[in-house]
N, CA, C and O atoms as a MOPAC input file, in Angstrom:
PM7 MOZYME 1SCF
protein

 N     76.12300 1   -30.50100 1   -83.90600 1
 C     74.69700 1   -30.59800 1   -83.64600 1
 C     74.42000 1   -30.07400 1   -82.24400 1
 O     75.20800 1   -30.14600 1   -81.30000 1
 N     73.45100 1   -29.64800 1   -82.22800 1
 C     73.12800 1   -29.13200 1   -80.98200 1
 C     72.70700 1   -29.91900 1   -79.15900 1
 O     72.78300 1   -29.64600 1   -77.96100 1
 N     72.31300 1   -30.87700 1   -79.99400 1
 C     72.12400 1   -32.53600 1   -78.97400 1
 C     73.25800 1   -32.53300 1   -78.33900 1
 O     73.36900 1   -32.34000 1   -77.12900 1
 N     74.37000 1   -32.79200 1   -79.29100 1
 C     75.47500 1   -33.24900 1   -78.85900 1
 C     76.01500 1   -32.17300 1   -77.90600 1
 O     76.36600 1   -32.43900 1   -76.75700 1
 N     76.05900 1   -31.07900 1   -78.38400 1
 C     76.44300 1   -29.41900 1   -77.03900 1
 C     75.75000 1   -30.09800 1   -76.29300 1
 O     76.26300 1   -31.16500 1   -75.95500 1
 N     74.67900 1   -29.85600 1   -75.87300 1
 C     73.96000 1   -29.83800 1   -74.59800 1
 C     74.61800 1   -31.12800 1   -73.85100 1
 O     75.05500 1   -30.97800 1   -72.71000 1
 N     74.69600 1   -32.52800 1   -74.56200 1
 C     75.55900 1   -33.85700 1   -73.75100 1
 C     76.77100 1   -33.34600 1   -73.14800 1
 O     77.19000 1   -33.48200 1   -71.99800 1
 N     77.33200 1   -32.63200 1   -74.30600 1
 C     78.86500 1   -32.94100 1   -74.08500 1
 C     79.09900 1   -31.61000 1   -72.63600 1
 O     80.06600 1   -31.74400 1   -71.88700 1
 N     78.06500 1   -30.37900 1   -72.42500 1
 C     78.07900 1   -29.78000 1   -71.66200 1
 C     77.47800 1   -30.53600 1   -70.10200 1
 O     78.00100 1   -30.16700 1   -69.05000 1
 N     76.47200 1   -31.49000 1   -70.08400 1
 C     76.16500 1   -32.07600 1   -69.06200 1
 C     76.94800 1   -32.47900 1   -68.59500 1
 O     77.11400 1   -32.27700 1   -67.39200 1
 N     78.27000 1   -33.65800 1   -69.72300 1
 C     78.88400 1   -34.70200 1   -69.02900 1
 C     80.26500 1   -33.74700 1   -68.38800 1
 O     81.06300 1   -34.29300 1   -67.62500 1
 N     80.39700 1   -32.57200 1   -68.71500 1
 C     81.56500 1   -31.87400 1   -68.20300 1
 C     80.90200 1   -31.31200 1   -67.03500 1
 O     81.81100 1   -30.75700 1   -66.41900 1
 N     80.27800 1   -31.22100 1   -66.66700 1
 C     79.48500 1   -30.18100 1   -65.65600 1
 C     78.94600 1   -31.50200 1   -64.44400 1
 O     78.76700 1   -31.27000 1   -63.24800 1
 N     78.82000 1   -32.43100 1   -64.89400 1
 C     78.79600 1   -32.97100 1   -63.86000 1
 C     80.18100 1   -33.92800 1   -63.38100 1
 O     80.27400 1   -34.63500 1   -62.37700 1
 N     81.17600 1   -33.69700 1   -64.42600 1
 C     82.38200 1   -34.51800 1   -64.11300 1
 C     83.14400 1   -33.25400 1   -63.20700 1
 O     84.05800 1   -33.59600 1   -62.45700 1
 N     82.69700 1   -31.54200 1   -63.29300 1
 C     83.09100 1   -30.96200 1   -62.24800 1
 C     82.38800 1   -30.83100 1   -61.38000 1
 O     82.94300 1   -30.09800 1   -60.56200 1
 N     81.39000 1   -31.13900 1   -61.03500 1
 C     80.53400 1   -30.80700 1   -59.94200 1
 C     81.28200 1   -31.69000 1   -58.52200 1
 O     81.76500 1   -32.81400 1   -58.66100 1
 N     81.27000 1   -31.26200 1   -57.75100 1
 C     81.52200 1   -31.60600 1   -56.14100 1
 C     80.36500 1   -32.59200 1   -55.74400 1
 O     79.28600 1   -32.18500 1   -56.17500 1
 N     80.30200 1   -33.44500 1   -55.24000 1
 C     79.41900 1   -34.54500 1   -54.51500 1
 C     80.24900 1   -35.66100 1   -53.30800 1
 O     81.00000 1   -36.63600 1   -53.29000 1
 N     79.60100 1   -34.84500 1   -52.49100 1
 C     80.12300 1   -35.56400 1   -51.58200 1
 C     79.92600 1   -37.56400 1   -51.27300 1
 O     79.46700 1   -38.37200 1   -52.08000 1
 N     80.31100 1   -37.77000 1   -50.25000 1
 C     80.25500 1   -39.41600 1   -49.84900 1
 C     79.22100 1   -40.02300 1   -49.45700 1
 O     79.06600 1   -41.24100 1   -49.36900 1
 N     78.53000 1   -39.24100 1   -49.22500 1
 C     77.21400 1   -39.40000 1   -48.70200 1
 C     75.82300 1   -40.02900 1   -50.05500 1
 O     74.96800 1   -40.89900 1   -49.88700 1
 N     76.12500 1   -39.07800 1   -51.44500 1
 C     75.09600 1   -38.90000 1   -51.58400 1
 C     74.78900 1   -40.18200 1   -52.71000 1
 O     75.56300 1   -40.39300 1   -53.64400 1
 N     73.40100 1   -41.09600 1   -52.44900 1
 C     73.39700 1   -42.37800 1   -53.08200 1
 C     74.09900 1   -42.44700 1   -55.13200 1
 O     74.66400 1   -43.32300 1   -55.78800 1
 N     73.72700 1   -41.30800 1   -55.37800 1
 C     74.79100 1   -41.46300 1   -56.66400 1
 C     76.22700 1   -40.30400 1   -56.83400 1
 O     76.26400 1   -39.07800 1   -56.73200 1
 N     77.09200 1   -41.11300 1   -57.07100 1
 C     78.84800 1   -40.85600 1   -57.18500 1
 C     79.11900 1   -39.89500 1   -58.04600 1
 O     78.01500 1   -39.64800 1   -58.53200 1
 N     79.74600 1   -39.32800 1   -58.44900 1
 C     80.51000 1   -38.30900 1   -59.39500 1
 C     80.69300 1   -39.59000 1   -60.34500 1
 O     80.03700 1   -39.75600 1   -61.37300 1
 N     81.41800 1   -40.24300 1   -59.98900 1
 C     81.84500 1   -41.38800 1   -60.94600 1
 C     80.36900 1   -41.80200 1   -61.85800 1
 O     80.04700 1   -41.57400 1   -63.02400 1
 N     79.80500 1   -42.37800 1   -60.93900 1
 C     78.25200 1   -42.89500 1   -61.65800 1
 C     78.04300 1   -41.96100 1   -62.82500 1
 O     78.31600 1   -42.13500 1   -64.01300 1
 N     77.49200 1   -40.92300 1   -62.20700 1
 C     77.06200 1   -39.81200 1   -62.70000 1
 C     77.34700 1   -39.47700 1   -64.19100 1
 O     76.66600 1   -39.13200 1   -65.15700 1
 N     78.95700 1   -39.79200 1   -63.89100 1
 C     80.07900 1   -39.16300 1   -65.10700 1
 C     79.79600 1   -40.25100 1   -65.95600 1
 O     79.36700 1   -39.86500 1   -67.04400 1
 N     79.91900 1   -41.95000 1   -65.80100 1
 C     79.80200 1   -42.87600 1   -66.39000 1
 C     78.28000 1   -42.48400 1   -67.00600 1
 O     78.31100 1   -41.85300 1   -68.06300 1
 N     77.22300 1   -42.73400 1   -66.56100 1
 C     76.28600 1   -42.34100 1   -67.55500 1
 C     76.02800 1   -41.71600 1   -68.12600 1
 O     75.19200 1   -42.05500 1   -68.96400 1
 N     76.50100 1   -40.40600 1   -68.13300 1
 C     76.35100 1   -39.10000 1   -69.08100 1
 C     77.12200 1   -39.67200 1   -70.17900 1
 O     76.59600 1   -39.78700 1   -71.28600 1
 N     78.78300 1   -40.18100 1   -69.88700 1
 C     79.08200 1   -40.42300 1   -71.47000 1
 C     78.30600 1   -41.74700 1   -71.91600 1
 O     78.30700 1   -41.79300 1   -73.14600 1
 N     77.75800 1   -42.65000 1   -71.44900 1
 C     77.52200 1   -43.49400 1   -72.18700 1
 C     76.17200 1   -42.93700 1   -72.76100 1
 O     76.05300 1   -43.25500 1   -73.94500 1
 N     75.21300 1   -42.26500 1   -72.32200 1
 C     74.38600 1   -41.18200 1   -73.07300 1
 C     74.95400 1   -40.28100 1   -74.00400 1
 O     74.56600 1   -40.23300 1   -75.17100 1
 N     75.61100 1   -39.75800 1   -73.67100 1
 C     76.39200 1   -39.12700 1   -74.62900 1
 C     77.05400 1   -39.89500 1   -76.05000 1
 O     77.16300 1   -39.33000 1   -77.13900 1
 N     77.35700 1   -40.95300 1   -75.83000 1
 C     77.68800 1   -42.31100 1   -77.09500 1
 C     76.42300 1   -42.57200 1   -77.97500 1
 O     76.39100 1   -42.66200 1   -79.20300 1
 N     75.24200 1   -42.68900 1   -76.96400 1
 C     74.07100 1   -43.49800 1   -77.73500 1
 C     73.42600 1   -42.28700 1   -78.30200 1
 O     72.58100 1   -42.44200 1   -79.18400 1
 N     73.69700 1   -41.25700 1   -77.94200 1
 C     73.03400 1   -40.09000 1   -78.60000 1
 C     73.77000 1   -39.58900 1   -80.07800 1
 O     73.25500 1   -39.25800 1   -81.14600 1
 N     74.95600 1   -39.66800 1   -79.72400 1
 C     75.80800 1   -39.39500 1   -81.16700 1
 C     75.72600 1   -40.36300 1   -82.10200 1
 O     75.89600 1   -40.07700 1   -83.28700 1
 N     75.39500 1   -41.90800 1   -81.61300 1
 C     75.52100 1   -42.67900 1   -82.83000 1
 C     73.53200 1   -42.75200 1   -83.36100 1
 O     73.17900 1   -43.14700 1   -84.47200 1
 N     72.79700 1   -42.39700 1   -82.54400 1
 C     71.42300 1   -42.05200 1   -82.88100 1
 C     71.17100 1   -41.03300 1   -83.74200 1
 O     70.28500 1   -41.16000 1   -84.58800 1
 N     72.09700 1   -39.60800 1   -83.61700 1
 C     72.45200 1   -38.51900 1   -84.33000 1
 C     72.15900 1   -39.09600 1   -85.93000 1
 O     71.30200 1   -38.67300 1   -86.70600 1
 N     73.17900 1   -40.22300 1   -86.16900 1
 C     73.66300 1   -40.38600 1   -87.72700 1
 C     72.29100 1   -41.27000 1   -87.93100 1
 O     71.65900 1   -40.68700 1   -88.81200 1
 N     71.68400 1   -42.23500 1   -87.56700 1
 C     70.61100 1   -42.77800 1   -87.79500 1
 C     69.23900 1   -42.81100 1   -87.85200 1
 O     68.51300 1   -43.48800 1   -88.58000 1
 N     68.78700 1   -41.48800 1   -86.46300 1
 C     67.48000 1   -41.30300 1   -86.09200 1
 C     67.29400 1   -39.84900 1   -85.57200 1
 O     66.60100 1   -39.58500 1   -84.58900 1
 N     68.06400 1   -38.79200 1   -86.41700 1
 C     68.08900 1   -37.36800 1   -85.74900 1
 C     66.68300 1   -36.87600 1   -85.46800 1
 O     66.45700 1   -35.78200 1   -84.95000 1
 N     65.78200 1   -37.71300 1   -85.82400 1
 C     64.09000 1   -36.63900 1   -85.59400 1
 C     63.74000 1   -37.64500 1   -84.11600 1
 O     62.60400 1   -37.57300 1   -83.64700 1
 N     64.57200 1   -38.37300 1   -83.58100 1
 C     64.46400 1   -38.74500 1   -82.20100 1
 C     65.27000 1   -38.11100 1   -81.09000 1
 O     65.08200 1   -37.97400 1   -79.88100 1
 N     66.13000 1   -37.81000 1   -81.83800 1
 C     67.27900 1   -37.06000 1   -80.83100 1
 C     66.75400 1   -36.10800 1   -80.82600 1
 O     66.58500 1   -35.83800 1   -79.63700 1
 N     66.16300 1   -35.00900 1   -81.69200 1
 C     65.30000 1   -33.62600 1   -81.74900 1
 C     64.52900 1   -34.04400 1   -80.60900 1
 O     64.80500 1   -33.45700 1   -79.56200 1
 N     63.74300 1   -34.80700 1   -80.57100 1
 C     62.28500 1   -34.91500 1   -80.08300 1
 C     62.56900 1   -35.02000 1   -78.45900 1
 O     61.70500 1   -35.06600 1   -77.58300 1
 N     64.27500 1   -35.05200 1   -78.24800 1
 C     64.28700 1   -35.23200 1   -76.62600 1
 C     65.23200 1   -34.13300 1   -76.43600 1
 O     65.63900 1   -33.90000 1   -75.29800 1
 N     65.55100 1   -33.56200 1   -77.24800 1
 C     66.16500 1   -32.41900 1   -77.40500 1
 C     66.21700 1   -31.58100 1   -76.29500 1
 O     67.32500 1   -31.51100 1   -75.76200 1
 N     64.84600 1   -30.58300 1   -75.54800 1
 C     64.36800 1   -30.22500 1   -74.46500 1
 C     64.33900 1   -30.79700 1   -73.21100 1
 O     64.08100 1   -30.20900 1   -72.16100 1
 N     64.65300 1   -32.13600 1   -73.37400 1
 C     64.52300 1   -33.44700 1   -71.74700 1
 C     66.30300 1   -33.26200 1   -71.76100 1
 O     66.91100 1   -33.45200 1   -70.70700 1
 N     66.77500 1   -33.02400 1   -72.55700 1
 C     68.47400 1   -33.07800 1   -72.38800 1
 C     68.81800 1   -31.76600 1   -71.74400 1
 O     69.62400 1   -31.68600 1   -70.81600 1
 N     68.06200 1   -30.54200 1   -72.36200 1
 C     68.06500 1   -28.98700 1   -71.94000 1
 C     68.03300 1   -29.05100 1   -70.52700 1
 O     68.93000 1   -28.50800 1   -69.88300 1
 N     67.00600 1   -29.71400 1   -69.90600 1
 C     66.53000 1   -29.78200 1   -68.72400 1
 C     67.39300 1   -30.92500 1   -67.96400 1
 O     68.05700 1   -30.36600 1   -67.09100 1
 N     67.51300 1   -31.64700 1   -67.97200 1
 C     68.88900 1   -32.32600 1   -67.76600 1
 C     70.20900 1   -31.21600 1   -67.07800 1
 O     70.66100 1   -30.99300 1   -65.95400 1
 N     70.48800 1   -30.69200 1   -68.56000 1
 C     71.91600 1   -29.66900 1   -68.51000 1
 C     71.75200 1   -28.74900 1   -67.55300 1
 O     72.69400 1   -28.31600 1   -66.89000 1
 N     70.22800 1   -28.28700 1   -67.37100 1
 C     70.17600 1   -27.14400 1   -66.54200 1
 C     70.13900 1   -27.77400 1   -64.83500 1
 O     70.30100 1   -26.75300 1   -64.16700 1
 N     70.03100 1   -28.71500 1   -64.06400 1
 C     69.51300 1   -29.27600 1   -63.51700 1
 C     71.41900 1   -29.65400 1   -62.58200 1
 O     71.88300 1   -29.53100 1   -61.44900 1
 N     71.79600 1   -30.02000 1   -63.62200 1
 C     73.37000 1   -29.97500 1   -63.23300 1
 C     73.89000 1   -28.96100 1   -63.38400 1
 O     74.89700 1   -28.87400 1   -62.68200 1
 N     73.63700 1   -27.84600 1   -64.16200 1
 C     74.55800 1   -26.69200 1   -64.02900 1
 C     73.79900 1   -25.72900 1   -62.56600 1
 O     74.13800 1   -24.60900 1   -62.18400 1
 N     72.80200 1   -26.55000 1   -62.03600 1
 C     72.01800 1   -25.51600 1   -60.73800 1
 C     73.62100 1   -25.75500 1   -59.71600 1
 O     74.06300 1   -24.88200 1   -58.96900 1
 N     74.08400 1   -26.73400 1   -59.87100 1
 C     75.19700 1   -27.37300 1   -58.86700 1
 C     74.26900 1   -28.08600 1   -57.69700 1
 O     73.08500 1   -28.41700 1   -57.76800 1
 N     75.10400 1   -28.20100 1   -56.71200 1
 C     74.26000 1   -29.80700 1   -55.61400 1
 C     75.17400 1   -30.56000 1   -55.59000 1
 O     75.91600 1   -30.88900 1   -56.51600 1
 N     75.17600 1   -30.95900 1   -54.25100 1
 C     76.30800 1   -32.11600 1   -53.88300 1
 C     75.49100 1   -33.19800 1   -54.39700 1
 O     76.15700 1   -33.93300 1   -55.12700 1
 N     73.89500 1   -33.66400 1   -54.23100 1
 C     73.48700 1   -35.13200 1   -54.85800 1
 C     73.02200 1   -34.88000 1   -55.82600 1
 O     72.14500 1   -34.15100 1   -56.28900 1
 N     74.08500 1   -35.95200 1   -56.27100 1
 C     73.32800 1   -36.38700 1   -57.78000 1
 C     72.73100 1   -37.04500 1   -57.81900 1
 O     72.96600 1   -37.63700 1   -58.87300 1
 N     71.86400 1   -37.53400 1   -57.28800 1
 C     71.06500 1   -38.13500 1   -57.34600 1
 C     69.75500 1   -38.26000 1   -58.55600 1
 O     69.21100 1   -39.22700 1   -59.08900 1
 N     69.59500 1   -36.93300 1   -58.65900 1
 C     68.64400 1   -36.90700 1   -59.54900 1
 C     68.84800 1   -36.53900 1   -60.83400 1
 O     68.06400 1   -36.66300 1   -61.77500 1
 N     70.06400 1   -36.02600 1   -60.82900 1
 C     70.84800 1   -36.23300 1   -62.22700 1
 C     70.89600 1   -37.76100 1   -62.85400 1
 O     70.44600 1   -38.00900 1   -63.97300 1
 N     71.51300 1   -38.78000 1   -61.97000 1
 C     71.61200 1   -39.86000 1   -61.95800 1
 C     69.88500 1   -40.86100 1   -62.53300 1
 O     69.72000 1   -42.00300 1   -62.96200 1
 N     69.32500 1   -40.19900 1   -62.36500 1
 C     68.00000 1   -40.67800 1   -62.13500 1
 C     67.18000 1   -40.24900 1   -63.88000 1
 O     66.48900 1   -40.98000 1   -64.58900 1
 N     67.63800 1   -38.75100 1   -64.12000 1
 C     67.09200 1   -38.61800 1   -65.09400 1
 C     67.89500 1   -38.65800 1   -66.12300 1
 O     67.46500 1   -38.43800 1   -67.25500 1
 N     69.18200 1   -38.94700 1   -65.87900 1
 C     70.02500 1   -40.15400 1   -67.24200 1
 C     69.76500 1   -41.01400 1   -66.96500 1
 O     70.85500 1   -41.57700 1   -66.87200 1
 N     68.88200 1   -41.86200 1   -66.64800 1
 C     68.36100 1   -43.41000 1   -66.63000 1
 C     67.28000 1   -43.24800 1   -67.34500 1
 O     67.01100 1   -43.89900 1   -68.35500 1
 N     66.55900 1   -42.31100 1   -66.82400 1
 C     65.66400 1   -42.21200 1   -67.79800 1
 C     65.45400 1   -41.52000 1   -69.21700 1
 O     64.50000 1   -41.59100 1   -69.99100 1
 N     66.48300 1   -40.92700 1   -69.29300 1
 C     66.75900 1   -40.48400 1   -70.58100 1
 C     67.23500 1   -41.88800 1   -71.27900 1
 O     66.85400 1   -42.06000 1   -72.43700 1
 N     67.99000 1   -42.84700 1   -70.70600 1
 C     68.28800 1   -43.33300 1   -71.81200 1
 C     67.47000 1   -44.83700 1   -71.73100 1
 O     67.85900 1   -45.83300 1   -72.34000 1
 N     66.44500 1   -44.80100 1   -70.98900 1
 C     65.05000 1   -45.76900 1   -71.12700 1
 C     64.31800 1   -45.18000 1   -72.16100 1
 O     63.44400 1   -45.90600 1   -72.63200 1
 N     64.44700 1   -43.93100 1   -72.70100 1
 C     63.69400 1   -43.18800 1   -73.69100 1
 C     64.12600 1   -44.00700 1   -74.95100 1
 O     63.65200 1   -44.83400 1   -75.73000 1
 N     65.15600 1   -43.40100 1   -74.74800 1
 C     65.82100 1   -43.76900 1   -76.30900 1
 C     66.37700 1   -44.71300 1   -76.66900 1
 O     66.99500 1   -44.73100 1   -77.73300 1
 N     66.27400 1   -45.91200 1   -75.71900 1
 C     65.92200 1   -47.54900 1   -75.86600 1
 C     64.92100 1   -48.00800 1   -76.44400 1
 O     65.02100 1   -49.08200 1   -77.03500 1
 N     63.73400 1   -47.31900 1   -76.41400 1
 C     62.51000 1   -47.61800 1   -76.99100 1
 C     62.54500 1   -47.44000 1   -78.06200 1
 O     61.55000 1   -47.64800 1   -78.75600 1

């Protein structure tokens, strides 16, 4: 599925990305929420695929956002929180 590319490309792209000590969210963080987004999206896949479509483009933008590179993640960090306040609802 195509959802799942775009996750499974975020959570690699930000598990290589460089971030230094400084910046309020970690590589670690970062990495931890992408897969656990990455979990709730695949098991949403089998149950609610016209929701996973519907954020389809917020994940695009996501992927692109980490593949710009940047030491803070910050706002990576920020909009996997809110990605997955989405799809809590």
């Amino acid at each position: 599925m195509r959802v799942t590319t775009i996750v499974a490309t975020l959570a690699a792209a930000i598990f290589l990305s460089a971030c230094d000590d400084k910046a309020s969210c970690t590589q670690e963080e970062a990495q931890k929420k992408a897969t656990d987004l990455t979990t709730k999206i695949t098991e949403m896949a089998a149950t609610a695929p016209e929701k996973v479509a519907a954020v389809a483009p917020k994940l695009q933008e996501i992927a692109t956002k980490v593949a710009a590179g940047g030491d803070d993640l910050t706002e990576v960090c920020k909009a996997l929180d809110d990605m997955a306040a989405e799809l809590a609802k």
